[in-house]
Backbone of each chain as ProteinMPNN parsed JSONL, in Angstrom:
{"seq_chain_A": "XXXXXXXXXXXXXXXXXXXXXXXXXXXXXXXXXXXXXXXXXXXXXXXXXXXXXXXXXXXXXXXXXXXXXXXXXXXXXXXXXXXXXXXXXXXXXXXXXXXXXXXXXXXXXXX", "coords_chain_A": {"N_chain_A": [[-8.734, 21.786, 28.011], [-9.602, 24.272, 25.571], [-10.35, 24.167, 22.066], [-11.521, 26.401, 21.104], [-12.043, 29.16, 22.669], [-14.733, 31.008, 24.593], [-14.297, 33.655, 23.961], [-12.853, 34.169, 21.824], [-14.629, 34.455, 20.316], [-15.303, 36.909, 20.015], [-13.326, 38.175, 18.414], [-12.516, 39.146, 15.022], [-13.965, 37.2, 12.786], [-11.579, 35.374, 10.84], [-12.129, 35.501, 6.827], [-13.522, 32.659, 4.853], [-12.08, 32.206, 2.639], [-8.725, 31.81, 3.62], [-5.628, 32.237, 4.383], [-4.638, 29.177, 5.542], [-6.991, 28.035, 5.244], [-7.119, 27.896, 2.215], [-4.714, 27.145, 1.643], [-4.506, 24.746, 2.964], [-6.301, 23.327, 1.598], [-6.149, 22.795, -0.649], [-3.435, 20.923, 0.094], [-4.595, 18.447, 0.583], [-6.445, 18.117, -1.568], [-4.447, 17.667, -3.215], [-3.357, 15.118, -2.264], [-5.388, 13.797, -2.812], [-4.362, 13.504, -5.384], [-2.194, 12.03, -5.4], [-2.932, 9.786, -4.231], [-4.336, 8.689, -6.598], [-2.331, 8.679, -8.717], [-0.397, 6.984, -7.33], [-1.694, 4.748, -7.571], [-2.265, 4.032, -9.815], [-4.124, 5.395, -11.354], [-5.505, 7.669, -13.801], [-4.514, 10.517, -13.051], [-6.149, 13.508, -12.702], [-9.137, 12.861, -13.644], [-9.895, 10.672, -12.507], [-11.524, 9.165, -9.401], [-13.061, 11.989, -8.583], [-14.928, 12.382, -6.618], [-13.222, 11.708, -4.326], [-11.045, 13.698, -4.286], [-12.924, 16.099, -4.189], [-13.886, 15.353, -1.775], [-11.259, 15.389, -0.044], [-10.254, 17.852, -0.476], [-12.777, 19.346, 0.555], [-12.043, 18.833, 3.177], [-9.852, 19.99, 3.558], [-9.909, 22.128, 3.699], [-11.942, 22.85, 5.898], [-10.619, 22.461, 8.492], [-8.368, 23.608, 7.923], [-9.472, 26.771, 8.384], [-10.481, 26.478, 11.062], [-8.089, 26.002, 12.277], [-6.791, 28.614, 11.6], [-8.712, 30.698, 12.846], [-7.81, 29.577, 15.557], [-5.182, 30.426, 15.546], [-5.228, 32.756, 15.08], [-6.552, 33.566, 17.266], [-4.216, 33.272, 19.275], [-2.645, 34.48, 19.087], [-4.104, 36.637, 19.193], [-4.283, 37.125, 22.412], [-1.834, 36.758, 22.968], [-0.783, 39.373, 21.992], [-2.594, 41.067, 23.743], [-1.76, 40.224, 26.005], [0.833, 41.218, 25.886], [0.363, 44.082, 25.732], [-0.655, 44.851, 28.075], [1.231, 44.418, 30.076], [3.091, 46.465, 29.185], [1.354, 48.841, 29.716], [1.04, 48.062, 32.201], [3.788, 48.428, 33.372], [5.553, 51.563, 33.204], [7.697, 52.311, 33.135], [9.733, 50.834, 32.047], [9.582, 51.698, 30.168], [9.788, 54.03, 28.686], [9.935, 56.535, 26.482], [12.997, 57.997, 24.866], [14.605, 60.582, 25.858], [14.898, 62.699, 23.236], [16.453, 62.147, 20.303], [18.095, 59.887, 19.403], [21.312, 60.191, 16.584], [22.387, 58.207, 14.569], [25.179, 58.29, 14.161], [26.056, 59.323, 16.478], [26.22, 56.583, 17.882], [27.84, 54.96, 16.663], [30.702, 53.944, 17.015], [34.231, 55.877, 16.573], [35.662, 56.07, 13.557], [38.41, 54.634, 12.304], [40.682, 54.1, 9.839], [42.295, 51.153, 8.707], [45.083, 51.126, 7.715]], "CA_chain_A": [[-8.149, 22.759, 27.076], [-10.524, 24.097, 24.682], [-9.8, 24.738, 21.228], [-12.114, 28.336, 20.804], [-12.591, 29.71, 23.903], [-15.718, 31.772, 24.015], [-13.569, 34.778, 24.346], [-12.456, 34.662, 20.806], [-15.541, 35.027, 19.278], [-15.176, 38.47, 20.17], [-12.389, 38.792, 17.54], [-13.565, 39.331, 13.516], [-13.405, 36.234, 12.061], [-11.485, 35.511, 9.281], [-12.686, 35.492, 5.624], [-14.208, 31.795, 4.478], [-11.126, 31.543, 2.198], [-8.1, 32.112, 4.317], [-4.299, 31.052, 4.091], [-4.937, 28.59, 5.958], [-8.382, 26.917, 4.608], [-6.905, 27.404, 1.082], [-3.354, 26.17, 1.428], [-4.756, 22.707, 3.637], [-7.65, 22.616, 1.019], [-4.57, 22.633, -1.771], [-2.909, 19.766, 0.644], [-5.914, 17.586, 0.666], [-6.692, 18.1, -3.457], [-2.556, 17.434, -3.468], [-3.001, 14.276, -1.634], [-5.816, 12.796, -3.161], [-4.338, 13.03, -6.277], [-1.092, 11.624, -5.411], [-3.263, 8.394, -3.924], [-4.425, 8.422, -7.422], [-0.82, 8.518, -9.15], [0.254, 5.634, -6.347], [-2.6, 3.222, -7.7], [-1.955, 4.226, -11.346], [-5.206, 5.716, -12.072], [-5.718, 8.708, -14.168], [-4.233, 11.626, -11.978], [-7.091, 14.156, -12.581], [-10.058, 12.781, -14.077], [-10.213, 9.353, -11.375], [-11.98, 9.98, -8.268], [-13.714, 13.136, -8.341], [-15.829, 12.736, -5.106], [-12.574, 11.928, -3.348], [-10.672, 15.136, -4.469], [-13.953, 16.859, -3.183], [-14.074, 15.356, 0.04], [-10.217, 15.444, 1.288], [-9.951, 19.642, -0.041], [-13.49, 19.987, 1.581], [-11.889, 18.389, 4.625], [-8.625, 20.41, 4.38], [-10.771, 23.864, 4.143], [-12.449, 23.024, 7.581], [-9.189, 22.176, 9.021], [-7.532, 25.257, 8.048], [-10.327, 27.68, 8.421], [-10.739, 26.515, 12.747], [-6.87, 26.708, 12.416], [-6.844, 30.107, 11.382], [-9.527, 30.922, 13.656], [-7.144, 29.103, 16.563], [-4.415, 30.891, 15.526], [-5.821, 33.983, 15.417], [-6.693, 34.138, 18.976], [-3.789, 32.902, 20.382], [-2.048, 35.844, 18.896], [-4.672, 38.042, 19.69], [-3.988, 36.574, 23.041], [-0.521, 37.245, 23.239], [-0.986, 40.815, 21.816], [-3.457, 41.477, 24.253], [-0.9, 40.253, 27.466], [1.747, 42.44, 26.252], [0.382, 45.536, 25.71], [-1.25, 44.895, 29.408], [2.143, 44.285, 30.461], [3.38, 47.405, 28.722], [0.512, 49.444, 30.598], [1.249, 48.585, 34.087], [5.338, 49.108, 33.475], [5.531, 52.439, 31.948], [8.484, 52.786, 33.575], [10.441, 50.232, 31.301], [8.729, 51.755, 27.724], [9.335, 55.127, 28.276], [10.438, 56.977, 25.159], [14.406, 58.085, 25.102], [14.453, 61.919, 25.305], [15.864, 63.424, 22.172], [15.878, 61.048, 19.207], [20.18, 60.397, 19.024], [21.659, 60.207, 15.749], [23.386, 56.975, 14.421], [26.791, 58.936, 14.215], [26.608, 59.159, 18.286], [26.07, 55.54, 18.8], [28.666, 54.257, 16.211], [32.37, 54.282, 16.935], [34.511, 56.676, 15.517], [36.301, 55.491, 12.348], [39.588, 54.142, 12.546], [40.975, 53.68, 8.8], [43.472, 50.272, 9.014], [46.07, 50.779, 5.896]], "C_chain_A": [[-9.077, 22.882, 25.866], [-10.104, 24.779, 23.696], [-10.348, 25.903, 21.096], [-12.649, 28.443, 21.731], [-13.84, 30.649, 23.736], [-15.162, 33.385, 23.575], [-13.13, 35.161, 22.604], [-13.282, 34.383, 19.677], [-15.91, 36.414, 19.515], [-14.448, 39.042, 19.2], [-13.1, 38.322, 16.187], [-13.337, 37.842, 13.244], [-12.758, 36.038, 10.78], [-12.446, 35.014, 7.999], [-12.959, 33.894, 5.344], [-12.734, 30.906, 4.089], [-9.994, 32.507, 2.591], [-6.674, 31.656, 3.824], [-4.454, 29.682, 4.447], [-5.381, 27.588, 5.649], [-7.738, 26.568, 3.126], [-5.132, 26.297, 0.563], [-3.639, 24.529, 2.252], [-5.885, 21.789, 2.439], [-6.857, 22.113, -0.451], [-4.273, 20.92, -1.426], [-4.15, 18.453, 0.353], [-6.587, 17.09, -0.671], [-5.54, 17.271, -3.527], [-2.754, 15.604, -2.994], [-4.754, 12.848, -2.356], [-5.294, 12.056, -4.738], [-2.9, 12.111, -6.112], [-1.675, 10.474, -4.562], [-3.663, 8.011, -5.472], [-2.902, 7.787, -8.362], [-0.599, 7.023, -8.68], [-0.912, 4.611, -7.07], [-3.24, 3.379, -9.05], [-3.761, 3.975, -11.506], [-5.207, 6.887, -12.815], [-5.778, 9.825, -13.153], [-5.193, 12.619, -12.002], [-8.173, 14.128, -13.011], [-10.754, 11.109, -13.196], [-10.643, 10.169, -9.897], [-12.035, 11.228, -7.547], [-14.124, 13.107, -6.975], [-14.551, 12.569, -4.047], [-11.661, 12.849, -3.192], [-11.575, 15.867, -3.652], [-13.939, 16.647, -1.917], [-12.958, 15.719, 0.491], [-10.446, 17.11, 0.583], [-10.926, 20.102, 0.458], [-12.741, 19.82, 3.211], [-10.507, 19.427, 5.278], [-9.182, 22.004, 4.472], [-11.379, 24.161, 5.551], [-11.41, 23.564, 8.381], [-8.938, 23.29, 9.233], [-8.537, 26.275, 8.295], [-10.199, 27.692, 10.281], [-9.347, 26.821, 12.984], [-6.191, 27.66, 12.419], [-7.175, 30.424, 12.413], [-8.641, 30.814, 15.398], [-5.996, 30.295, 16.835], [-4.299, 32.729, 15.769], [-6.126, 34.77, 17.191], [-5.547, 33.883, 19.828], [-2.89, 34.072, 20.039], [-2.916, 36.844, 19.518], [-4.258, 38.204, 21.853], [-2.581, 36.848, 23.791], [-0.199, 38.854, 23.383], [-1.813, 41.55, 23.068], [-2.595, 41.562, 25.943], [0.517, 41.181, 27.709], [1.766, 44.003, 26.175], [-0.003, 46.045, 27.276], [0.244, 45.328, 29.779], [2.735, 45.531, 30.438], [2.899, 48.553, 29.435], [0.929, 50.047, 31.935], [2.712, 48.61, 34.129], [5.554, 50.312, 32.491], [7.207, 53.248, 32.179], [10.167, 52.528, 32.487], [10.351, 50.401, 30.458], [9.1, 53.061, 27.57], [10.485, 55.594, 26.998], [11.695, 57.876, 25.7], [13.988, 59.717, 24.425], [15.65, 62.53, 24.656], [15.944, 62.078, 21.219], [17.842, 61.029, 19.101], [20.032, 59.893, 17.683], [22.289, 58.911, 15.612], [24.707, 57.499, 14.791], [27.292, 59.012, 15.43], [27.003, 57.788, 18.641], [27.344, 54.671, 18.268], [30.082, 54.832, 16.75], [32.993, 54.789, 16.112], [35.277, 56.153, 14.722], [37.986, 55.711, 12.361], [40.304, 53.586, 11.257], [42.388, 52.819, 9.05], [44.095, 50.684, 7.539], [47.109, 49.866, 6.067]], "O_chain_A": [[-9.365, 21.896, 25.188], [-9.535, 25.851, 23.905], [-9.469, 26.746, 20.914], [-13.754, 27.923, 21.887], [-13.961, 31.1, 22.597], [-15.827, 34.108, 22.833], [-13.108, 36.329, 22.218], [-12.954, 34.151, 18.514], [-16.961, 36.878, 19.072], [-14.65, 40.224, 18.924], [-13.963, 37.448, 16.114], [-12.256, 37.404, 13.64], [-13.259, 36.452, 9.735], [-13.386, 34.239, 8.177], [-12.026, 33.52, 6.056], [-12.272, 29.86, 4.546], [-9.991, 33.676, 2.207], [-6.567, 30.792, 2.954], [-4.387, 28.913, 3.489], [-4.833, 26.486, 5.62], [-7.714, 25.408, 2.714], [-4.729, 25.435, -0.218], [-3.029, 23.477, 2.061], [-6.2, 20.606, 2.302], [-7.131, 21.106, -1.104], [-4.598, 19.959, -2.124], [-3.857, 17.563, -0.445], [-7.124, 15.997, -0.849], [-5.691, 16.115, -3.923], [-2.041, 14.865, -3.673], [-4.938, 11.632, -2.288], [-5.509, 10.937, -5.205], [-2.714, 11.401, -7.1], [-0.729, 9.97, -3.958], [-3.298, 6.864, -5.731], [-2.618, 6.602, -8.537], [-0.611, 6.054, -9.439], [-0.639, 3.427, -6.872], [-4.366, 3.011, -9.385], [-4.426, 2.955, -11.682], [-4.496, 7.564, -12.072], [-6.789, 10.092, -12.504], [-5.279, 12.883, -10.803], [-8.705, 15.237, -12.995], [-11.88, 10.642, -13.36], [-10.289, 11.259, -9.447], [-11.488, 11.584, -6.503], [-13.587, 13.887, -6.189], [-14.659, 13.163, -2.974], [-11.282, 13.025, -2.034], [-11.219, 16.279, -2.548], [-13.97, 17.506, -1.036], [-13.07, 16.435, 1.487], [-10.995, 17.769, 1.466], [-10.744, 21.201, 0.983], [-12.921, 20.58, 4.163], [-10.145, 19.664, 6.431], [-8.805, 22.846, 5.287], [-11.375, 25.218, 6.18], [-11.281, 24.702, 8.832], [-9.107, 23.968, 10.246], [-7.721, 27.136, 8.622], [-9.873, 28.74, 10.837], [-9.107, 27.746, 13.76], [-5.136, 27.775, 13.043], [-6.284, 30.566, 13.25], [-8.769, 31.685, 16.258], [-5.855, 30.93, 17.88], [-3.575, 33.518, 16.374], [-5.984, 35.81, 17.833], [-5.649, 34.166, 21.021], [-2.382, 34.61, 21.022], [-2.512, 37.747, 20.251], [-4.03, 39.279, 22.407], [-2.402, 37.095, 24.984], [0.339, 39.461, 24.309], [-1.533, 42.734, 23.259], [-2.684, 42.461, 26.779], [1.081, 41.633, 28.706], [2.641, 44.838, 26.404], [0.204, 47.18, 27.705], [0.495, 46.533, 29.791], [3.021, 45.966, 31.554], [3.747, 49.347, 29.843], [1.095, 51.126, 32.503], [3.028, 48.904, 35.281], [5.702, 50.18, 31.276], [7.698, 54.253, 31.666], [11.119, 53.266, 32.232], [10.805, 49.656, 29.59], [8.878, 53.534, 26.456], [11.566, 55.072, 26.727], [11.58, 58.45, 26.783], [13.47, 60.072, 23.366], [16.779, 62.796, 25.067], [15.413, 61.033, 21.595], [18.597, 61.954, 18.802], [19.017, 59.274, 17.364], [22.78, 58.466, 16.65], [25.268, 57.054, 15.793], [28.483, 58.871, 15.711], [27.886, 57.589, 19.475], [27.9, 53.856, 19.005], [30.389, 56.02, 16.841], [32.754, 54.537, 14.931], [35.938, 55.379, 15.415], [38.594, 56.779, 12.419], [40.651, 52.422, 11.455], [43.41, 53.374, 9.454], [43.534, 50.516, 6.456], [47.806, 49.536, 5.107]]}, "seq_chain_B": "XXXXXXXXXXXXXXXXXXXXXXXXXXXXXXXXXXXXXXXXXXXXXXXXXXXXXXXXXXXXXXXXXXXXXXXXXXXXXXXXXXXX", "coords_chain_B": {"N_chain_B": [[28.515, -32.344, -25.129], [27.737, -33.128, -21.896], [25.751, -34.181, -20.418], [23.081, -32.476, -18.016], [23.437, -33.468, -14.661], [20.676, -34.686, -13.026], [18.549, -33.23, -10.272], [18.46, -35.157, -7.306], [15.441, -36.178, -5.947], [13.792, -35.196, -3.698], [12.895, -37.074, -0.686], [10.31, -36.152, 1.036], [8.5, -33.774, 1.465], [9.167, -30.286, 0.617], [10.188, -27.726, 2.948], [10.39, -24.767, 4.36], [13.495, -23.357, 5.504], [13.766, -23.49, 9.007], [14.437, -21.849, 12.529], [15.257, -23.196, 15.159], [12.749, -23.416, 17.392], [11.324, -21.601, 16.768], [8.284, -19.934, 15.867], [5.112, -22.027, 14.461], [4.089, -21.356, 10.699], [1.913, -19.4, 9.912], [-1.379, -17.772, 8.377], [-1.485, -14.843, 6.79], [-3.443, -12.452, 7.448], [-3.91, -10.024, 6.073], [-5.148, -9.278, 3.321], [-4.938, -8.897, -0.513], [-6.682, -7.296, -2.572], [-8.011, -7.295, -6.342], [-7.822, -3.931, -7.533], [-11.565, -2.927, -8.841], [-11.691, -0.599, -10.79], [-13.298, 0.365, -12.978], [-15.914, -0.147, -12.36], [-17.496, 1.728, -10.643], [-18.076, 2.292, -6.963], [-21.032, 3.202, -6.414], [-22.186, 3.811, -4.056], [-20.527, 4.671, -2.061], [-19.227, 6.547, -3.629], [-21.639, 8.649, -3.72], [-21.946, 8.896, -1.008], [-19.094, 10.356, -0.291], [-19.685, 12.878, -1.868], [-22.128, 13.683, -0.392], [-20.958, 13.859, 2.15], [-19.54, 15.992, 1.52], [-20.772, 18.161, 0.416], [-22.478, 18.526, 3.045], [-20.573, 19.362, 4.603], [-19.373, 21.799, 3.536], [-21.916, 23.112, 3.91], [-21.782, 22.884, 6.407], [-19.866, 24.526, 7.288], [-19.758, 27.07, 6.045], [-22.058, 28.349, 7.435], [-21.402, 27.898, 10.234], [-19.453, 30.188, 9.532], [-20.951, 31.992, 9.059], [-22.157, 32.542, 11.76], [-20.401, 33.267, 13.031], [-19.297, 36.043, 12.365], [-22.094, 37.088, 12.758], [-21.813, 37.166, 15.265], [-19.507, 38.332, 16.449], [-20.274, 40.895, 15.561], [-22.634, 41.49, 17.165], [-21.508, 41.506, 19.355], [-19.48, 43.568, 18.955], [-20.984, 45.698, 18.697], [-22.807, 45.565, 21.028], [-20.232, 46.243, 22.699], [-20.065, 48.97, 22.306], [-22.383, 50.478, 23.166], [-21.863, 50.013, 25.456], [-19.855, 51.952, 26.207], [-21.128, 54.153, 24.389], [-20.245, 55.603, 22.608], [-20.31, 56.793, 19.719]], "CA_chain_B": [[28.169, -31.954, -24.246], [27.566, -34.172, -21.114], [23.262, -34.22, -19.765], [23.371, -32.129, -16.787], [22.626, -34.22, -13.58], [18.935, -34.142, -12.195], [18.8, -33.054, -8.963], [17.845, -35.93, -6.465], [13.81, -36.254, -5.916], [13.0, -35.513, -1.821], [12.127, -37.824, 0.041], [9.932, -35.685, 2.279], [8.059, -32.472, 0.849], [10.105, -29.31, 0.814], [9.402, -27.046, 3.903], [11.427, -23.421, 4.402], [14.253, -23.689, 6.763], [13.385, -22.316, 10.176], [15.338, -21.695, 13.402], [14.811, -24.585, 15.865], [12.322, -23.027, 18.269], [10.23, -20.374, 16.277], [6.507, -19.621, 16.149], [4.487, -21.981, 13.621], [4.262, -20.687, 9.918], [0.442, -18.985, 10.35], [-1.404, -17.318, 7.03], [-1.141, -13.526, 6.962], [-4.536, -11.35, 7.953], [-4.276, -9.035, 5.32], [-5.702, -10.131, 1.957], [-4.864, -8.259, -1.267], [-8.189, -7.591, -3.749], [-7.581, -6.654, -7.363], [-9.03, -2.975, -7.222], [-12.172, -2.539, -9.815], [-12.079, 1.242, -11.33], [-14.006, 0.513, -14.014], [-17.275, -0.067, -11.816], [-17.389, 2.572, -9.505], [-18.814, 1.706, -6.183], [-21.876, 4.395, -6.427], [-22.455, 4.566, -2.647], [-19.496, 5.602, -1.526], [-19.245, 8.222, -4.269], [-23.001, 9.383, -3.022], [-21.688, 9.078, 0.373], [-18.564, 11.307, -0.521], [-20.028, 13.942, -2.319], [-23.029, 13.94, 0.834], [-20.585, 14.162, 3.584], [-18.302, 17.053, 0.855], [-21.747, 19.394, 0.427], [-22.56, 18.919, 4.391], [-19.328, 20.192, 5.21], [-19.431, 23.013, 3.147], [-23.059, 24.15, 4.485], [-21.587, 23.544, 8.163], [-18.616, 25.799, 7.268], [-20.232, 28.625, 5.505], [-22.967, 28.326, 8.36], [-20.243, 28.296, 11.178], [-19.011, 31.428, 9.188], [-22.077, 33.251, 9.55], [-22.698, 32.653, 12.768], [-19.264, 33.555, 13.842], [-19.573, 37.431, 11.811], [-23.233, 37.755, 13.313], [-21.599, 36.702, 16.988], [-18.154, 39.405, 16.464], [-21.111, 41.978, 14.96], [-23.027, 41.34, 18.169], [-20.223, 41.813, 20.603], [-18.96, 44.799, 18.692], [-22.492, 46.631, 19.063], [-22.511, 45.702, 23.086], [-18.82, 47.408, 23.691], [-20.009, 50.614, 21.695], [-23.528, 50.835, 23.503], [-21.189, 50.252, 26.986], [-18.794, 53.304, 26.492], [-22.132, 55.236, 24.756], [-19.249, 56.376, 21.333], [-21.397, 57.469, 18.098]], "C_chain_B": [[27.394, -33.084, -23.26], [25.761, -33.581, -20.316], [23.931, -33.61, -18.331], [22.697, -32.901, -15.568], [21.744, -33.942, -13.056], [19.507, -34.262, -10.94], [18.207, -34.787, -7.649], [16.339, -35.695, -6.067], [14.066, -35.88, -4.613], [12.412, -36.366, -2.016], [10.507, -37.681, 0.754], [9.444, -34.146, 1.441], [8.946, -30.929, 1.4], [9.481, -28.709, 2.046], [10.186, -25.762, 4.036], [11.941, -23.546, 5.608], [14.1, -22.995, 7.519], [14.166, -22.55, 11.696], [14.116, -22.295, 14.481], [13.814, -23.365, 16.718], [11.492, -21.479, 17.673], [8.915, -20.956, 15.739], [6.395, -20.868, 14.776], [4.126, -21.511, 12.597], [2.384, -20.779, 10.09], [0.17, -17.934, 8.78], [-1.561, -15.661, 7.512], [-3.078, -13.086, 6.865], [-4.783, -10.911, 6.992], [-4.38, -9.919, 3.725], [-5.817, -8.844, 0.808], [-6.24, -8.294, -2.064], [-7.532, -6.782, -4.486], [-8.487, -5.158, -7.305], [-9.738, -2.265, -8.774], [-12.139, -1.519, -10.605], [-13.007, 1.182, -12.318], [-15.88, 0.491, -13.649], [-17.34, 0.249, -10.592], [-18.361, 1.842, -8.009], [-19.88, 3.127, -5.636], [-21.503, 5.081, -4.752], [-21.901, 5.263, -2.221], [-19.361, 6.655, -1.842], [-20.372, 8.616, -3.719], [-22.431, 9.686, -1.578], [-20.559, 10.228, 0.552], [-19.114, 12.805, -1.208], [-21.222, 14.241, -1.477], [-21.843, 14.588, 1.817], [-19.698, 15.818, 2.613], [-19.371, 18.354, 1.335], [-22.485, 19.029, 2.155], [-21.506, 19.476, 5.059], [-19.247, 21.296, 5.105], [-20.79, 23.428, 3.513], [-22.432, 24.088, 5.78], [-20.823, 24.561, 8.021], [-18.852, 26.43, 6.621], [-21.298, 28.898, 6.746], [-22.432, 28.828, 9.598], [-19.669, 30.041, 11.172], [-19.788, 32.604, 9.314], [-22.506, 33.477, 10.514], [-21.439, 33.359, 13.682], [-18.876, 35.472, 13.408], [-20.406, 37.862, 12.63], [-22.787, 37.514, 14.843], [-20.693, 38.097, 16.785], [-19.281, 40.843, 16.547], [-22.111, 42.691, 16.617], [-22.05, 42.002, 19.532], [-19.59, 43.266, 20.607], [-19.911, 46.099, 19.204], [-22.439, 46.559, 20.64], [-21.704, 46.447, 23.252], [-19.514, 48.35, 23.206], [-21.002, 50.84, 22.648], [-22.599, 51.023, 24.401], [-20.795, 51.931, 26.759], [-20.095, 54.738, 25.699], [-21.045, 56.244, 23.798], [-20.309, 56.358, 20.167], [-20.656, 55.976, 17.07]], "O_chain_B": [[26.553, -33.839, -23.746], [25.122, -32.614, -19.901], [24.908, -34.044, -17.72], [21.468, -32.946, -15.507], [21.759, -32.865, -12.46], [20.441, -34.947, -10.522], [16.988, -34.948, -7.715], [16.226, -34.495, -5.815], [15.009, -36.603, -4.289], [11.65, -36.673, -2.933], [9.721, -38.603, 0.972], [10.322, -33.544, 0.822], [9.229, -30.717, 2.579], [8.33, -29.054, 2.309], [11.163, -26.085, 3.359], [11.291, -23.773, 6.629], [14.181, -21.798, 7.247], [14.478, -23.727, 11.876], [12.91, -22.101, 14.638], [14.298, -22.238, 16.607], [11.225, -20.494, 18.362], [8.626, -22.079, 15.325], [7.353, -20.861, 14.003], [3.349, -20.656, 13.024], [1.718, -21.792, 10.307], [1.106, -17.438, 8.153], [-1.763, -15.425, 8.703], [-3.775, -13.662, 6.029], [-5.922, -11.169, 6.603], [-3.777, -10.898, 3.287], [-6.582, -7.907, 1.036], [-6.84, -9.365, -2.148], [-6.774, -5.889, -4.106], [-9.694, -5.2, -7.065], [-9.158, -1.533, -9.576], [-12.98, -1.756, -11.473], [-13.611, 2.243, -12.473], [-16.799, 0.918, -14.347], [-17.285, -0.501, -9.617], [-19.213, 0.968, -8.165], [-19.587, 3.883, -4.71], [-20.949, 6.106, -4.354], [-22.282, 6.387, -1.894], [-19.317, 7.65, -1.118], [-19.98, 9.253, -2.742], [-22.549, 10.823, -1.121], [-20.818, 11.086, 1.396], [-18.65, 13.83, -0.71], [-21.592, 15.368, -1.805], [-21.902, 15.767, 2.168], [-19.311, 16.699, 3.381], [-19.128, 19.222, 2.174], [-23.445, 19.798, 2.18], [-21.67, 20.069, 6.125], [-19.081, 22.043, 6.07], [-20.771, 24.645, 3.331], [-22.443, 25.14, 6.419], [-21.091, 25.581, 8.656], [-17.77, 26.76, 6.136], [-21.246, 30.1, 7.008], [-22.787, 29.905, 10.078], [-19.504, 30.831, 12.101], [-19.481, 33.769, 9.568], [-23.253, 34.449, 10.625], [-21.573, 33.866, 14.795], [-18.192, 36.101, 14.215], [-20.087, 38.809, 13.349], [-23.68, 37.759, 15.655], [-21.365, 39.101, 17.025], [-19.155, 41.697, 17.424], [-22.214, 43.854, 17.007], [-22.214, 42.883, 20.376], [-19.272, 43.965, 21.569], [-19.623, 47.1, 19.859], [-22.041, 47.489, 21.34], [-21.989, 47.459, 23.891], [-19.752, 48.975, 24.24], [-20.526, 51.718, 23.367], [-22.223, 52.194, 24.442], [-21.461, 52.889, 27.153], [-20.121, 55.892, 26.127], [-20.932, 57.437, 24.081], [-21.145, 55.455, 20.163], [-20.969, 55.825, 15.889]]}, "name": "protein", "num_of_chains": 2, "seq": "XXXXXXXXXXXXXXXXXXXXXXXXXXXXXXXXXXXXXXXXXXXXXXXXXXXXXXXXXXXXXXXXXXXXXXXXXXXXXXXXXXXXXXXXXXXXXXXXXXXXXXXXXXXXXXXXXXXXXXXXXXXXXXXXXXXXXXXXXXXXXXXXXXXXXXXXXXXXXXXXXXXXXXXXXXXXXXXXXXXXXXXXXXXXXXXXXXX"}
């Protein structure tokens, strides 16, 4: 099972900074500082390089996750419009557009 | 007020009461160290901020190669079908 098939480097890639890359790269900032907090050091001015490394690490993360995610939608999108294709029998469009007022029941005032 | 009675001396050095037939009392593995902050341990920081800026050239690198691959692919279908 491979995480990026070659197939979905056919689709755009997303942008660098993504939901994804930036909300895991958040998590990862979030989490070093809250090892800081836990071992009562100065919450944002104590270990710089390890802030840097875990939100570099959660930008990867989320960026191939994106990327993952991306295709498996495209993926999906791609099997039901097929699907859609070869049954045109089951899609076809309802001739005459009805009105709500047909479909609802007629009004019955309880007093 | 009456001297409160000393307890009786042991005979026999104290030991913690243990249920007839359990394991040997053995010293624990894990060993606490007081942790320094005040004298950073360089390397590591060098080693963190190395492995931070190799990450970020693979993944801007990755990123360009994955645009110039889509860019690539896009140009092939159009040449196929031969659309302006």
């Amino acid at each position: 099972m491979v995480f990026l098939p070659d197939e979905s480097r056919s689709l755009p890639p997303p942008p660098l900074l993504n939901k994804g890359s930036v909300w895991l790269g958040f998590a990862g900032w979030m989490s070093a500082l809250l090892d800081n907090a836990f071992n009562h050091r100065p919450i944002f001015g104590a270990g710089i390089h390890r802030q840097v490394l875990l939100a570099t690490l959660g930008c990867v993360v989320g960026y191939h996750l994106v990327k993952r995610a991306e295709y498996v939608h495209a993926k999906v999108d791609r099997e039901l419009c097929e699907y859609i294709r070869q049954h045109p029998e089951d899609f076809r469009r309802s001739t005459g557009k009805k009105r709500i007022g047909q479909l609802l029941e007629d009004f019955q005032p309880v007093r | 007020a009456r001297p409160f009675p000393a307890l009786p001396a042991p005979s026999r050095p104290l030991r913690p009461p243990r249920a007839p037939g359990s394991p040997p009392f053995t010293r624990s593995a894990f060993v606490v160290k007081k942790a320094n902050n005040a004298q950073p341990n360089w390397l590591r920081v060098g080693l963190a901020f190395g492995t931070s800026a190799a990450l970020w050239a693979l993944l801007i690198k990755q990123h360009h190669e994955d645009v110039a691959e889509y860019e690539r692919r896009k140009a092939r279908a159009h040449q196929c079908r031969q659309c302006s």
